[in-house]
MITOR-276902 format. One line per 2 residues: number of its first residue (from 1); their letters; for each residue x, y, z of C-alpha. Coordinates in Angstrom, 2 decimals, decimal comma, always signed. Example, Ala and Ser with C-alpha at 12.3 -4.5 7.8 and 13.67 -1.06 7.14 Angstrom:
<nodes>
1 = AS = +12,30 -4,50 +7,80 | +13,67 -1,06 +7,14;
</nodes>
This chain:
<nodes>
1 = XX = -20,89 -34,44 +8,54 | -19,13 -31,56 +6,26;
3 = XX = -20,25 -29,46 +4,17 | -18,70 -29,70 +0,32;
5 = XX = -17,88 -27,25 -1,51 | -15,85 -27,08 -5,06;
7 = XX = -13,96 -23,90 -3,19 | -13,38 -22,44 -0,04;
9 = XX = -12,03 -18,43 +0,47 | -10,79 -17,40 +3,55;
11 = XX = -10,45 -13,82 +4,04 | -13,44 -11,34 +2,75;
13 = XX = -11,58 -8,30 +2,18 | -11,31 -7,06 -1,51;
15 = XX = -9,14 -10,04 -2,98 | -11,47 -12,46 -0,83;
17 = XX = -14,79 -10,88 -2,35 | -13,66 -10,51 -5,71;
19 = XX = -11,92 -13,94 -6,11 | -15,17 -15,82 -4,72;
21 = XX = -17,84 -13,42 -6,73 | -15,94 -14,32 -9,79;
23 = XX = -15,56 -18,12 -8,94 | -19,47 -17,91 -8,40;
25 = XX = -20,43 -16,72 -11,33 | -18,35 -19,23 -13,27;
27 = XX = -20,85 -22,25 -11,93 | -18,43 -22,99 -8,91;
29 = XX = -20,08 -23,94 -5,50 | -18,23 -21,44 -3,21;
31 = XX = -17,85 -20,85 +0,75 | -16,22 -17,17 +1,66;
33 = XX = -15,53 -17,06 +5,37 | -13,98 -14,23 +7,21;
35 = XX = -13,33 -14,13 +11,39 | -14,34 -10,14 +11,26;
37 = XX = -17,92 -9,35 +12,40 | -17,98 -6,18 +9,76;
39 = XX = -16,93 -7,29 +5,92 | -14,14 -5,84 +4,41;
41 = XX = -13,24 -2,91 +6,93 | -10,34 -1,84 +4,71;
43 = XX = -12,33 -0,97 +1,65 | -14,82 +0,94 +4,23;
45 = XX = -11,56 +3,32 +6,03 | -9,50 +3,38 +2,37;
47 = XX = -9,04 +6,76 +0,72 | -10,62 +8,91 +3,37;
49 = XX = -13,41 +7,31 +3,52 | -14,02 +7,39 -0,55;
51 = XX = -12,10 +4,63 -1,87 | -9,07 +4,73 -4,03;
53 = XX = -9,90 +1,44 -6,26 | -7,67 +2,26 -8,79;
55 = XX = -4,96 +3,81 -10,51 | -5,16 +3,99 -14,35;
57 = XX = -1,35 +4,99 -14,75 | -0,93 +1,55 -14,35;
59 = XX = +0,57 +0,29 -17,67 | -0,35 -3,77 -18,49;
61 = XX = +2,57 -3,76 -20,61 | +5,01 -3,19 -17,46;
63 = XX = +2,59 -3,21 -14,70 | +6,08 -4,12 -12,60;
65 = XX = +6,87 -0,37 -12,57 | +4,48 +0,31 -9,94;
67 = XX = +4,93 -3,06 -7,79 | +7,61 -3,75 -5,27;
69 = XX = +8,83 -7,73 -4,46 | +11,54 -10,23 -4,60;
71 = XX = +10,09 -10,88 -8,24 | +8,67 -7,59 -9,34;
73 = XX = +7,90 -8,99 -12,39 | +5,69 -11,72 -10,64;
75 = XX = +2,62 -9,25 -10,62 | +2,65 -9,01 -14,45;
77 = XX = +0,64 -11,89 -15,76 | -2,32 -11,34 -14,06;
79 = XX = -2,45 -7,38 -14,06 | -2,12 -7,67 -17,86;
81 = XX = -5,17 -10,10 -17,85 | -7,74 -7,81 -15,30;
83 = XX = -6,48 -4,24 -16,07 | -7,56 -0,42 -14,17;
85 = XX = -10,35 -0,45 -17,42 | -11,77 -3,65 -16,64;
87 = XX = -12,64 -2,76 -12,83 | -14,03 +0,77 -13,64;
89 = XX = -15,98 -0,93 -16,64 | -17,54 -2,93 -13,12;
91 = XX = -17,56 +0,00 -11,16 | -19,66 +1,93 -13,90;
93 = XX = -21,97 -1,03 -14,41 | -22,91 -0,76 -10,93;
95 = XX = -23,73 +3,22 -11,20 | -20,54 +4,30 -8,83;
97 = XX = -19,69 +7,54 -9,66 | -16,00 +8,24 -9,37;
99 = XX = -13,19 +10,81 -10,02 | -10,00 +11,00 -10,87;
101 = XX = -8,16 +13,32 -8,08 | -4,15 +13,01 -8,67;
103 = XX = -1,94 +11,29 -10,68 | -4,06 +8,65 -12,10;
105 = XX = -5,95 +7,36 -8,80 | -9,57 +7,07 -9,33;
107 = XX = -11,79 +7,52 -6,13 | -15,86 +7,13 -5,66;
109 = XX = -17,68 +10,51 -5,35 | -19,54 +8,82 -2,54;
111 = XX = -18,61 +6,56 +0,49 | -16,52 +3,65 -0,15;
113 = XX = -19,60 +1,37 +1,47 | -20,44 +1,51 -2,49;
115 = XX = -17,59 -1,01 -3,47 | -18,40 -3,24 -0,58;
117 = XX = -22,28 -2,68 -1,53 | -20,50 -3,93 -5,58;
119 = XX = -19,14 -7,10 -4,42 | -21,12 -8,02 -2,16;
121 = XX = -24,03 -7,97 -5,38 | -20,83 -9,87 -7,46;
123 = XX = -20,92 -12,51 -4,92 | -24,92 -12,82 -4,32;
125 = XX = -25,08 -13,26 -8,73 | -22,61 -15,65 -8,25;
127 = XX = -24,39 -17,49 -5,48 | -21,49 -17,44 -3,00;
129 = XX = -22,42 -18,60 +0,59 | -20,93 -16,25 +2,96;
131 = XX = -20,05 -17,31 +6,81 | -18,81 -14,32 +8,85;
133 = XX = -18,16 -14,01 +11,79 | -16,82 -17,20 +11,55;
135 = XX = -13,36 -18,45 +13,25 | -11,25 -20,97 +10,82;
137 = XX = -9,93 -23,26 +13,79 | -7,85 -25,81 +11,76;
139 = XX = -6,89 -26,41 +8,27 | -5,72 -30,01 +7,18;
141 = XX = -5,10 -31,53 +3,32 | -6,14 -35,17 +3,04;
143 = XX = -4,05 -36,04 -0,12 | -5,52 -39,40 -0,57;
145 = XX = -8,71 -37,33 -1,29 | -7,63 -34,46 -2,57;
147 = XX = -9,49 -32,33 -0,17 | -8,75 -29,59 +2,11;
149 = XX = -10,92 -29,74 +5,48 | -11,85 -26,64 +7,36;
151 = XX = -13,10 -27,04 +11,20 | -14,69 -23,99 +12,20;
153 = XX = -16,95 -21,64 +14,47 | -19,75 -23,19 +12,28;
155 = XX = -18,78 -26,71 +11,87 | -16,38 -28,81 +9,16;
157 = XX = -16,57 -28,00 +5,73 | -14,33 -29,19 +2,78;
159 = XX = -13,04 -28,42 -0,71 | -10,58 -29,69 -3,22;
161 = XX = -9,46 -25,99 -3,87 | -8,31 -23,33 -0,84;
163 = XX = -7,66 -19,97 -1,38 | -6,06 -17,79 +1,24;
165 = XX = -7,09 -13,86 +1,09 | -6,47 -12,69 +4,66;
167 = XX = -4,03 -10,06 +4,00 | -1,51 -9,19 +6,47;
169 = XX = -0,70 -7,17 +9,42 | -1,51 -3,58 +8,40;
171 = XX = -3,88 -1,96 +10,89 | -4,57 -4,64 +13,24;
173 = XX = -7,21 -2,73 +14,81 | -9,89 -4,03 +12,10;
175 = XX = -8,70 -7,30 +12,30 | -5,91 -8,30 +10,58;
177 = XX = -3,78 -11,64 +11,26 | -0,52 -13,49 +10,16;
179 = XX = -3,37 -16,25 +9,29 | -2,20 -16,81 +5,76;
181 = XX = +1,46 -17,00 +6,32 | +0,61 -19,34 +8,98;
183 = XX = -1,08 -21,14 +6,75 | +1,92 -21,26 +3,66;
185 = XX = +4,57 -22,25 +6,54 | +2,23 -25,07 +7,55;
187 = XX = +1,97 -26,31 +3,94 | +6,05 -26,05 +3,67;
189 = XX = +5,78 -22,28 +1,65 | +8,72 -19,47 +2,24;
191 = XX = +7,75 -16,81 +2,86 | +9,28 -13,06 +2,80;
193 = XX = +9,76 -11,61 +5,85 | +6,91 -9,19 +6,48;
195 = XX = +7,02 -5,51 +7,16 | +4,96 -2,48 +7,15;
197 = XX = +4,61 -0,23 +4,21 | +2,89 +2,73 +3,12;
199 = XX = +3,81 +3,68 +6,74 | +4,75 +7,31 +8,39;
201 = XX = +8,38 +7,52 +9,79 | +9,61 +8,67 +12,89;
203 = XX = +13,04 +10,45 +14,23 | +13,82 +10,74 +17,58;
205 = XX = +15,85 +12,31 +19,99 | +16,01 +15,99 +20,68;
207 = XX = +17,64 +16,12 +17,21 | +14,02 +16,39 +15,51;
209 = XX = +13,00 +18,89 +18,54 | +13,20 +21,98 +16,46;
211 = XX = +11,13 +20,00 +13,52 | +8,06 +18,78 +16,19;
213 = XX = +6,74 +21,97 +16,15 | +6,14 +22,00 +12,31;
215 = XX = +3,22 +19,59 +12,67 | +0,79 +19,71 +10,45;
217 = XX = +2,98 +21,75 +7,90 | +2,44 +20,35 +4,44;
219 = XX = +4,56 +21,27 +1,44 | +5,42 +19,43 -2,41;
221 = XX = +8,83 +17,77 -2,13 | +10,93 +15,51 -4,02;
223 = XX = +12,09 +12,22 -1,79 | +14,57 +9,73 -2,83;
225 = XX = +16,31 +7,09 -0,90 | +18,75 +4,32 -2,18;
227 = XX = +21,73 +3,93 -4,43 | +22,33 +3,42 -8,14;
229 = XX = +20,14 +1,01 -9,55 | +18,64 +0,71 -6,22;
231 = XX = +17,56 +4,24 -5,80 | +14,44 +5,52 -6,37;
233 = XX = +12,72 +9,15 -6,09 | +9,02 +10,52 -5,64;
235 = XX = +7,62 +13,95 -6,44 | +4,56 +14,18 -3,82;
237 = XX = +3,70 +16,16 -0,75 | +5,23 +15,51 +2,35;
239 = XX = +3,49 +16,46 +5,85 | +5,66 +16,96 +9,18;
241 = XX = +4,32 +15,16 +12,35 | +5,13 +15,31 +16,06;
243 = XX = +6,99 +12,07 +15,42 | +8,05 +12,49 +12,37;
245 = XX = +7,06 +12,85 +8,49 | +4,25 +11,71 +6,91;
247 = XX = +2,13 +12,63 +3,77 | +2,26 +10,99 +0,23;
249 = XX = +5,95 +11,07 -0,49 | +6,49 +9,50 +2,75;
251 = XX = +4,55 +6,42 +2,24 | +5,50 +5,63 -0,98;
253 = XX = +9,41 +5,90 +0,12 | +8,64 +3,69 +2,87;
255 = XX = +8,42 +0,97 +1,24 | +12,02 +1,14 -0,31;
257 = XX = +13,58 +2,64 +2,58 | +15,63 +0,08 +4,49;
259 = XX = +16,70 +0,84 +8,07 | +19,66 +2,88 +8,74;
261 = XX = +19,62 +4,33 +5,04 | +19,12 +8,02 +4,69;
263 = XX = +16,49 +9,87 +3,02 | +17,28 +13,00 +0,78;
265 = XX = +14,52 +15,81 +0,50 | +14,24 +18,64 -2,25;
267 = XX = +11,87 +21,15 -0,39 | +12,66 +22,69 -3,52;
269 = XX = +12,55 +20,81 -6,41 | +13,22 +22,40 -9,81;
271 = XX = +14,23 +25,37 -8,21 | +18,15 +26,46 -7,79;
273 = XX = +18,06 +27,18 -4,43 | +21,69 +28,81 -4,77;
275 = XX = +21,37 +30,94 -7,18 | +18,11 +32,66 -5,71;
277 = XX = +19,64 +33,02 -1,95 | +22,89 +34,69 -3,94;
279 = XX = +19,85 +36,99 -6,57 | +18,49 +38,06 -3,13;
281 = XX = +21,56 +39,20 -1,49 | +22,29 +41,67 -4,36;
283 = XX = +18,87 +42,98 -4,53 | +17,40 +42,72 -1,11;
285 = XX = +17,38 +44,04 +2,39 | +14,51 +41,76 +3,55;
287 = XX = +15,42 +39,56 +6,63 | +16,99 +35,97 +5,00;
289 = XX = +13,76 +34,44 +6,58 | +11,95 +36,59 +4,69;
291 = XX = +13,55 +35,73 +1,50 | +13,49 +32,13 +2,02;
293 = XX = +9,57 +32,02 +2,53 | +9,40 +32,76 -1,50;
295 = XX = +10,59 +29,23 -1,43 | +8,88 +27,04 +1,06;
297 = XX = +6,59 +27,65 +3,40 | +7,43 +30,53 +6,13;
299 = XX = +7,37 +28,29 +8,98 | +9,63 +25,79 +7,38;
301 = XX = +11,98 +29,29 +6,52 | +11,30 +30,55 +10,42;
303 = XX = +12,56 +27,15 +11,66 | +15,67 +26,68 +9,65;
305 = XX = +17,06 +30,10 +9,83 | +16,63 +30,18 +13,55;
307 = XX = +19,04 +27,54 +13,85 | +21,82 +29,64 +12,71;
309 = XX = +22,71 +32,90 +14,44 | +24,67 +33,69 +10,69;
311 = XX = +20,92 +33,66 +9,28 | +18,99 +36,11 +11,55;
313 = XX = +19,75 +38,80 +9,67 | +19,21 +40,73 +6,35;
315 = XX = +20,44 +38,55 +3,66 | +22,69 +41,12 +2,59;
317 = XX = +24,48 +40,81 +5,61 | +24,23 +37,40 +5,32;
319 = XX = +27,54 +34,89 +4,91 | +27,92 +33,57 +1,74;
321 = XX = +28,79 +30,24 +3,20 | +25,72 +30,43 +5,28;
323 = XX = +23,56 +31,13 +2,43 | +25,83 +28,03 +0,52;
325 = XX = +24,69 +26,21 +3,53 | +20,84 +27,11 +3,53;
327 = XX = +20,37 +26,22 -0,14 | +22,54 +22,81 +0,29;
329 = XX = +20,33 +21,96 +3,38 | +17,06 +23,33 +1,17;
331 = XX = +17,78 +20,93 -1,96 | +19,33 +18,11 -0,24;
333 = XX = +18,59 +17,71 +3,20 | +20,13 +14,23 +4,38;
335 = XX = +18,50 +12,35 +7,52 | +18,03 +9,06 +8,42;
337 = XX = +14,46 +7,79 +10,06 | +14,60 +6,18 +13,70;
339 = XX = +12,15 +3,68 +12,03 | +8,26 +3,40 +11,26;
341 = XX = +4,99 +4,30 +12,93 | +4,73 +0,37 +12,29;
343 = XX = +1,75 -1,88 +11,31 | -1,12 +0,35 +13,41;
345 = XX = -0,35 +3,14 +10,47 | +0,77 +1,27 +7,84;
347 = XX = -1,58 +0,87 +4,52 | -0,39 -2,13 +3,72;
349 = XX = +2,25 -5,07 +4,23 | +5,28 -5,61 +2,08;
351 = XX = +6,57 -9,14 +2,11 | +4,29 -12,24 +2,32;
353 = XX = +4,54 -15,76 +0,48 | +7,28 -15,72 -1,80;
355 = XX = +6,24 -15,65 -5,78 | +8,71 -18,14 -6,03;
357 = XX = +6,25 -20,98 -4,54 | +3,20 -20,01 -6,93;
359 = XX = +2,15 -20,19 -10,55 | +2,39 -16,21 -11,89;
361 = XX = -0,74 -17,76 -14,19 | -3,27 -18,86 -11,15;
363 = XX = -1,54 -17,81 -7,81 | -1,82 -21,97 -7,15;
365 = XX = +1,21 -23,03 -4,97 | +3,44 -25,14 -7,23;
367 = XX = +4,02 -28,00 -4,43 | +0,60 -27,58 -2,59;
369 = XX = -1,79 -28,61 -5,31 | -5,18 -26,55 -4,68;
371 = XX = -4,21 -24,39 -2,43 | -4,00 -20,71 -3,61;
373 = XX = -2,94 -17,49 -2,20 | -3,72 -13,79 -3,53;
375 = XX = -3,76 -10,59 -2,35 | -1,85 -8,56 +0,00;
377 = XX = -0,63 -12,15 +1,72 | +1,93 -12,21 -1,39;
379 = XX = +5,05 -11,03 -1,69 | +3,86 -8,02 -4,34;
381 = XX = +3,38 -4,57 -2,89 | +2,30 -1,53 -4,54;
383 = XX = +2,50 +2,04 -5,03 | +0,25 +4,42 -2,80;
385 = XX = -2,76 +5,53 -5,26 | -5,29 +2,35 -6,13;
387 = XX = -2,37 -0,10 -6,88 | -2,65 -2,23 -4,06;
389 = XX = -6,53 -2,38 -4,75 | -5,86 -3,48 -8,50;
391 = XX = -3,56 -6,04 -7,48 | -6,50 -7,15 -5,28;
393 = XX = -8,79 -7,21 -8,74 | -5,78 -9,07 -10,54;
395 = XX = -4,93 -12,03 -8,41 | -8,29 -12,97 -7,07;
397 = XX = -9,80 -12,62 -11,20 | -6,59 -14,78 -12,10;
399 = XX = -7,44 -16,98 -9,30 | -10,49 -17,06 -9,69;
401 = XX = -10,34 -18,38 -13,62 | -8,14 -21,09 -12,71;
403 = XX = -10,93 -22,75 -10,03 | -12,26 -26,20 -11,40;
405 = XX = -16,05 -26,99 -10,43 | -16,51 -30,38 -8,81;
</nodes>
């Protein structure tokens, strides 16, 4: 015999958790199952360890600024209804302590185990009955009914609402699945073709040789990739790997970059790169290397003058179509990525059910009726720095308000 419930939430990462603590509290009869044997694993690993939960940059007037999609303006609805100051109003109720470290992203003082240990208390106040580890085997709808029915690790249970909140492929190493997608395309859903974002790039070949042995060099840049309307710029740090690049300004122009496209890099920005190399040569005998490391870091300076015989030199003896050169290659250095370290590195996953199959209002899928999907398996990804977190907050609270009981 099956179990009822009014709603069943698959997935208990932070849309999961939220979604079903909220439901809870609103009188609903809720199941929250998750496959994992440890609860929400992301949360635990996110912002070193300390949590990044939010990001109170975020505007609720145009919340869309921070949010990539097919429908950037998708996201808006319900991130104007649970805004950055409604979580941290939760977060202070529960005694976190947090900070605000850079740029608007708000992180706990202590271990991120403290958000877990928050809605974990949400979902006990609400009452929610929690099954994990627990396999979902099969999901069917049985429209005469009305009711979704779940066979699982521990037995049938059904529901006349479903919400899918497993999240998708991003660090499959703690778990995560295609489950929900499998789940829209079963149901008749498009979805957007996934791919990992947030993610380090690589660049192969003996090309980046010379740029391997910068690992672990870290410097502020200024990134942009794209076209016209289409392009789009960050101001962050950038860190040089073995493979590749890394670092803040990396991630967040992964998730516009689109294969084959270049990348330009300002290890400079705000600086006229020409007009100090040419300042130099008039007044200085110092070794161009030399001169350069007033502008970026020395072994960045060692690395690119040793490339050109022209540059190992004093700068006065220096070309001036080598130093032309160097400041060109300084302010906008043009390559274009191999590809991604892919979903083991990746924060999160871009693409995911298309907006275009659910209600902005509830996240409820328009020809599915009860079945709901929120989170990181939709097609809205975020910035790096708390946004994907808030969008967590945001769907499963708009979700959540739209659940019927009984």
């Amino acid at each position: 015999m099956s179990s009822s419930f009014d709603a069943i939430v698959i997935g208990a990462g932070a849309a999961g958790l939220f979604c079903a603590a909220q439901a809870g509290q609103r009188g609903l009869r809720v199941l929250l199952i998750d496959h994992a044997e440890r609860v929400a694993e992301k949360i635990r690993i996110s912002g070193g360890g300390r949590c990044n939960f939010t990001n109170r940059e975020l505007d609720p007037r145009a919340p869309q600024r921070h949010y990539l999609g097919e429908n950037p303006h998708f996201c808006r609805s319900a991130l104007a209804r649970y805004t950055p100051a409604d979580f941290i109003a939760l977060v202070d109720l529960h005694g976190i302590a947090w900070h605000e470290k850079h740029k608007g992203q708000l992180f706990c003082d202590g271990p991120s185990q403290q958000i877990i240990d928050l809605l974990l208390a949400e979902c006990a106040d609400g009452h929610v009955e929690r099954w994990q580890p627990c396999a979902v085997q099969s999901v069917a709808f049985d429209a005469d009914a009305g009711r979704y029915r779940l066979q699982t690790a521990r037995g049938q249970v059904e529901a006349p609402q479903l919400v899918i909140a497993t999240g998708g492929l991003a660090i499959p190493q703690i778990g995560a699945t295609d489950f929900g997608w499998r789940i829209a395309a079963q149901f008749g859903l498009k979805t957007i073709a996934p791919r990992p974002a947030l993610v380090p790039l690589t660049f192969g070949g003996q090309a980046w040789a010379p740029y391997a042995q910068l690992a672990g060099l870290a410097l502020p840049v200024a990134i942009s990739t794209g076209t016209g309307k289409a392009r789009m710029r960050f101001d962050e740090d950038l860190l040089f790997t073995h493979r590749g690049l890394s670092g803040p300004a990396i991630l967040q122009i992964s998730t516009y970059w689109q294969p084959g496209t270049a990348l330009t890099l300002d290890f400079a920005p705000g600086t006229d790169v020409q007009a100090r190399l040419t300042e130099a040569k008039r007044d200085s005998r110092k070794r161009v290397a030399n001169e350069l490391a007033t502008l970026v870091p020395s072994r960045l300076a060692d690395a690119w003058t040793g490339e050109d015989p022209g540059l190992q030199r004093p700068i006065n003896e220096a070309a001036d179509k080598s130093l032309a050169q160097l400041a060109e290659r300084i302010s906008r250095w043009s390559l274009v990525p191999e590809g991604t370290e892919g979903y083991k590195k990746a924060e999160v996953t871009a693409g995911g059910v298309d907006t275009r199959e659910l209600s902005s209002q509830t996240l409820e899928a328009a020809r599915q009726p009860g079945l709901f999907f929120i989170g990181e398996t939709v097609d809205v990804t975020g910035w790096l720095g708390g946004y994907n977190f808030q969008w967590a907050w945001a769907s499963a609270h708009a979700c959540a308000q739209a659940l019927q009981a009984g």
